[in-house]
C-alpha positions as CSV (number, residue, x, y, z in Angstrom):
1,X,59.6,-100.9,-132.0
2,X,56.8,-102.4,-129.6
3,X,53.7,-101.0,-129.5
4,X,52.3,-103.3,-126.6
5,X,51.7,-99.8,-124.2
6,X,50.3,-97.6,-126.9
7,X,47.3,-97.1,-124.6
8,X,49.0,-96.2,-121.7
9,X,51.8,-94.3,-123.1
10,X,52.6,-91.0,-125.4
11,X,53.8,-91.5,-128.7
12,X,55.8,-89.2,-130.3
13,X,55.2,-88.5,-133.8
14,X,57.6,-87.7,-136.4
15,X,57.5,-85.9,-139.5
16,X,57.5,-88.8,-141.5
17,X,55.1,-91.3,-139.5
18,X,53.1,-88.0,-139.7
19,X,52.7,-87.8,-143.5
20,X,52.4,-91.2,-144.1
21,X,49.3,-91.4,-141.7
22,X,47.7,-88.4,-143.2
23,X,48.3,-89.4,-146.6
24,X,46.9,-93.1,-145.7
25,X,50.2,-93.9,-147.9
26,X,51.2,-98.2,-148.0
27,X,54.4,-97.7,-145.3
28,X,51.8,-95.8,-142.8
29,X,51.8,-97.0,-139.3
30,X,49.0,-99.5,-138.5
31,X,49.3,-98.8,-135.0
32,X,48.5,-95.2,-134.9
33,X,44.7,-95.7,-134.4
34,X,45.0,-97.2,-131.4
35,X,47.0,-94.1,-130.1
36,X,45.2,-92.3,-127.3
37,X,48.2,-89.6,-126.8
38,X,50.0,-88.2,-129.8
39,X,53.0,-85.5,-128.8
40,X,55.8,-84.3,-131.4
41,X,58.8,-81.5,-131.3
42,X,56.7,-78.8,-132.7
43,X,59.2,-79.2,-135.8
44,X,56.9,-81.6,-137.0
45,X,54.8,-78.2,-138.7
46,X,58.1,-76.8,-140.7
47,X,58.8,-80.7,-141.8
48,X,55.4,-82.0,-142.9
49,X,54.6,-78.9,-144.7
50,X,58.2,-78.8,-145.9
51,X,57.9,-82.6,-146.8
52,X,54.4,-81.9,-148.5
53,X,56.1,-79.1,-150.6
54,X,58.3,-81.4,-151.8
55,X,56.0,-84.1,-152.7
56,X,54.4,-81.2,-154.6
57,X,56.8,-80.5,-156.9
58,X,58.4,-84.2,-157.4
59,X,54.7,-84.8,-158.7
60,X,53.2,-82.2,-159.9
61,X,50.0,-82.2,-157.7
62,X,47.3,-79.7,-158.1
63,X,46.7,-77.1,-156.1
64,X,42.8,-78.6,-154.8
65,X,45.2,-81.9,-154.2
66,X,47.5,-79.8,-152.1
67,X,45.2,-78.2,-149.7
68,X,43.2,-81.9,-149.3
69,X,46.5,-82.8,-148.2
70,X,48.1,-79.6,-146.2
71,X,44.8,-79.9,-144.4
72,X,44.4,-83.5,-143.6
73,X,48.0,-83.0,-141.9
74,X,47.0,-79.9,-140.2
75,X,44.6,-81.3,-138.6
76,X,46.1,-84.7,-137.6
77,X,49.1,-81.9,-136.0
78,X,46.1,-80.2,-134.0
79,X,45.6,-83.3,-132.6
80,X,49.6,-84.2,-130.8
81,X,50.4,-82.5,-128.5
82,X,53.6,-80.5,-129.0
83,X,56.6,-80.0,-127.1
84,X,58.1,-76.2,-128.0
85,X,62.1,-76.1,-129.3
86,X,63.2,-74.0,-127.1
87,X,66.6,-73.6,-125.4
88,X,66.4,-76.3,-122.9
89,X,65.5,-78.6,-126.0
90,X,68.5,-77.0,-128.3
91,X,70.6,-78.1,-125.4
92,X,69.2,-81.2,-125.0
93,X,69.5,-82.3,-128.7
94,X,73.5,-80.6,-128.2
95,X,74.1,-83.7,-125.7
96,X,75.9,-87.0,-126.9
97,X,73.5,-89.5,-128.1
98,X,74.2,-93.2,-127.9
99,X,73.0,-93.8,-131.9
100,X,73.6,-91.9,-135.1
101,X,71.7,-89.2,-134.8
102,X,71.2,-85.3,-137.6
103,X,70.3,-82.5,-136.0
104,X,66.7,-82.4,-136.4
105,X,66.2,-86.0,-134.9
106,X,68.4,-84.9,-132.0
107,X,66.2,-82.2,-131.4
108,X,63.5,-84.8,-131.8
109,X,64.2,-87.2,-129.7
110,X,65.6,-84.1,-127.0
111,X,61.8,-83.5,-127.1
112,X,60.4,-86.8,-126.3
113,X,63.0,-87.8,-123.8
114,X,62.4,-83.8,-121.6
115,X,58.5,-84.4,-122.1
116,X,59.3,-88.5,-120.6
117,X,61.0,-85.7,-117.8
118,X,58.2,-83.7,-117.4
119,X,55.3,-86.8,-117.6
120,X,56.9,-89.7,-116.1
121,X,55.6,-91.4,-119.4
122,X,57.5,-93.6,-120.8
123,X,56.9,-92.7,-124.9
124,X,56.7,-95.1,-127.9
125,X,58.8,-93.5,-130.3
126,X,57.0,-93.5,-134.1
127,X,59.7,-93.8,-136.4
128,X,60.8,-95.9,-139.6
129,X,64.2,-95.7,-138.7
130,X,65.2,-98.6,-136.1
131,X,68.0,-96.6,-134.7
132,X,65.9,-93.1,-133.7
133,X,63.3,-96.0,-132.3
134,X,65.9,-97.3,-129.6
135,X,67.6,-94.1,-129.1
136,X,65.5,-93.2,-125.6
137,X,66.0,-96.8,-124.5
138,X,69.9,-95.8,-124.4
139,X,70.0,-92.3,-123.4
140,X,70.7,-90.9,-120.0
């Protein structure tokens, strides 16, 4: 995944790039300061707070630790700008992708390639998973 037109471009922001940044964890992404345009499938609410939830009950963080947290992510989701699923998107994410792709990536990546539509900009896509990164390189 290049990040060489960060500046210029949108990057869309998934769930997990989303924790990771919040939560300063190790695997965060070093880029994401220099992003100047942050945009994510407004999914990214239900799976960072989902996410968070989890992380919540694998280890048994307290409550004050939970709200540091919920609210370092809301705030970090304030700032993307987010595409709505709608039924355009549903459809979208319905369409034969050319890599492997669950449903809620599909809807995903339907986001960032009908907001590429709607921009003309071509997005970085933010993602740990090589094959969701080169999806909208290969789809029409």
């Amino acid at each position: 995944m290049g990040f060489d037109h960060v500046h210029s471009s949108g990057t869309i922001a998934r769930d997990e790039m989303n924790i990771r940044v919040a939560l300063r964890q190790e695997n965060a992404l070093t880029q994401w300061a220099r992003v100047e345009r942050g945009v994510s499938s407004a999914l990214i609410l239900t799976e960072s707070i989902r996410t968070l939830d989890r992380a919540r009950l694998r280890a048994n963080l307290s409550d004050p630790e939970i709200a540091r947290r919920r609210a370092t992510i809301l705030a970090l989701i304030d700032s993307l700008e987010l595409v709505e699923v709608d039924s355009v998107v549903l459809h979208r994410a319905a369409q034969p992708m050319p890599t492997e792709q669950g449903t809620l990536d599909a809807i995903h990546l339907a986001s960032a390639l009908l907001w590429k539509d709607a921009t003309g900009i071509e997005p970085v896509i933010a993602t740990p998973d090589a094959a969701r990164g080169l999806a909208p390189k290969h789809t029409v």
